[in-house]
C-alpha positions as CSV (number, residue, x, y, z in Angstrom):
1,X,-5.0,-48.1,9.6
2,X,-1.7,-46.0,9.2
3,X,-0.7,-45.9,5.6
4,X,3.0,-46.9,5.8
5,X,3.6,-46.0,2.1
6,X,2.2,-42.9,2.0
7,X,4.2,-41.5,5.0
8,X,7.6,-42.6,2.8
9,X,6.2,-40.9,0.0
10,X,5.7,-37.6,1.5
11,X,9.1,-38.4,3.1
12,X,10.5,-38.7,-0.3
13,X,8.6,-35.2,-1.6
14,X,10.3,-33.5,1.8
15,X,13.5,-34.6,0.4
16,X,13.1,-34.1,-3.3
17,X,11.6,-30.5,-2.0
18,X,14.7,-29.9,0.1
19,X,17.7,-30.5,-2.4
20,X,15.1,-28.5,-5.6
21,X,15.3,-25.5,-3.3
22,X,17.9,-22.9,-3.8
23,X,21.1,-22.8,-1.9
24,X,20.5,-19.3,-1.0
25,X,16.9,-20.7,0.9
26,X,18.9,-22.9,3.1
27,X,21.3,-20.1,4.4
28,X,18.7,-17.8,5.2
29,X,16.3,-20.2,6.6
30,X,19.3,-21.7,8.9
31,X,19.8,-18.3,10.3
32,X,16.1,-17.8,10.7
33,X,16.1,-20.6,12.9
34,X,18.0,-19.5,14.9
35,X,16.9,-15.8,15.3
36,X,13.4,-17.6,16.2
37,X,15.1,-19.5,18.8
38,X,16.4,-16.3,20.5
39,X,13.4,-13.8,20.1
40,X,10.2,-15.6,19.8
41,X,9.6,-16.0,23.8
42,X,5.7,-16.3,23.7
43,X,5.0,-18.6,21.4
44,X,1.0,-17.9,21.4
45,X,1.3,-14.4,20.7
46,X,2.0,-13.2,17.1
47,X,4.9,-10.5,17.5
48,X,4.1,-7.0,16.0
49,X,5.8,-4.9,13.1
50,X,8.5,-3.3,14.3
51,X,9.6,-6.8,16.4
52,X,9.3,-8.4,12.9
53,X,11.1,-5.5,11.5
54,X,14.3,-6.1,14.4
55,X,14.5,-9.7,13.5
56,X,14.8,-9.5,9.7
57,X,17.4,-6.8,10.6
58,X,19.2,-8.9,12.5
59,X,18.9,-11.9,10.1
60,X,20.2,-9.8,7.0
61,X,23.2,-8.7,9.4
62,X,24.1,-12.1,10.2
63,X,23.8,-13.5,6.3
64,X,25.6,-10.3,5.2
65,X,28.1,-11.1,7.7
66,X,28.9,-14.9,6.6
67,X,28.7,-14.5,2.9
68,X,30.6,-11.0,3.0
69,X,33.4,-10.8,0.3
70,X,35.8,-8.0,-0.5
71,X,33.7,-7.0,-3.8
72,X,30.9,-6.4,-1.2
73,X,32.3,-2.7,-0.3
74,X,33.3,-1.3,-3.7
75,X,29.6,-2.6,-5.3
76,X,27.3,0.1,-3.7
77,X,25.5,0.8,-6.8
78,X,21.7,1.0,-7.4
79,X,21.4,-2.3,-8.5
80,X,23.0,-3.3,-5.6
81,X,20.9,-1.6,-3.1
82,X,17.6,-3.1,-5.0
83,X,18.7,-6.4,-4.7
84,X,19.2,-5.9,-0.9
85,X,15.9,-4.9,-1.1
86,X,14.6,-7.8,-2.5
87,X,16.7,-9.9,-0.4
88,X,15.3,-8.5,2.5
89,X,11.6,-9.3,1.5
90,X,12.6,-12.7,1.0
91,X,14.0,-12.9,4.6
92,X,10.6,-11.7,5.7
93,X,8.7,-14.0,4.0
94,X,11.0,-17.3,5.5
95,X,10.9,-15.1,8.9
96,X,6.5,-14.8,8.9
97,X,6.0,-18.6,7.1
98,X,8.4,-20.1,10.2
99,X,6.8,-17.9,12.9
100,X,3.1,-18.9,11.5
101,X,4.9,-22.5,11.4
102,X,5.7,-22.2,15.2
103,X,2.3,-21.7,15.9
104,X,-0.1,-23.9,13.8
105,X,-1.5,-27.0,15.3
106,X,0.3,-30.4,14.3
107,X,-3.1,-33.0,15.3
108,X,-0.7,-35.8,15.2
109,X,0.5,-35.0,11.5
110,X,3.8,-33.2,10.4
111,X,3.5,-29.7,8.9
112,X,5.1,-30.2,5.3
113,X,5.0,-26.7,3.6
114,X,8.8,-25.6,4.6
């Protein structure tokens, strides 16, 4: 028998998941979205470095280009350039959990761990 209240209580984690997570996870993971959408053609086969490499390139362009300010060109300083750095990891992590995400096996239950 389907458990009716279970399903509204991982519902209701999924939600309460969703608005704890950071405003800047929702901007990058929208974009990544999309990038998937346009690049991953074959969904079976993992894609290799440098096509990972591409799409995280092209994912920190596009955030870079929708949150870009006019303080963004006169702060080039290290710390600056080490939290691109760090940014950019992050976009590779949300870029390699969705593409795993892509490719995982449902069995008739939703994937909850994005």
């Amino acid at each position: 028998m389907y458990n009716y209240y279970y399903d509204n209580y991982l519902n209701y984690c999924m939600k309460r998941y969703k608005d704890m997570c950071p405003q800047l996870y929702h901007k990058v993971q929208r974009i990544t979205v999309r990038v998937c959408q346009e690049d991953d053609r074959n969904m079976y086969v993992f894609p290799n470095e440098d096509v990972v490499e591409n799409m995280v390139d092209r994912i920190y362009e596009c955030y870079t280009n929708e949150n870009k300010t006019r303080d963004d060109e006169v702060d080039l300083d290290e710390e600056y350039r080490s939290r691109r750095g760090i940014l950019r990891d992050f976009m590779r992590f949300i870029l390699l959990r969705n593409l795993v995400d892509r490719r995982c096996r449902y069995f008739g239950r939703r994937c909850y761990y994005y």
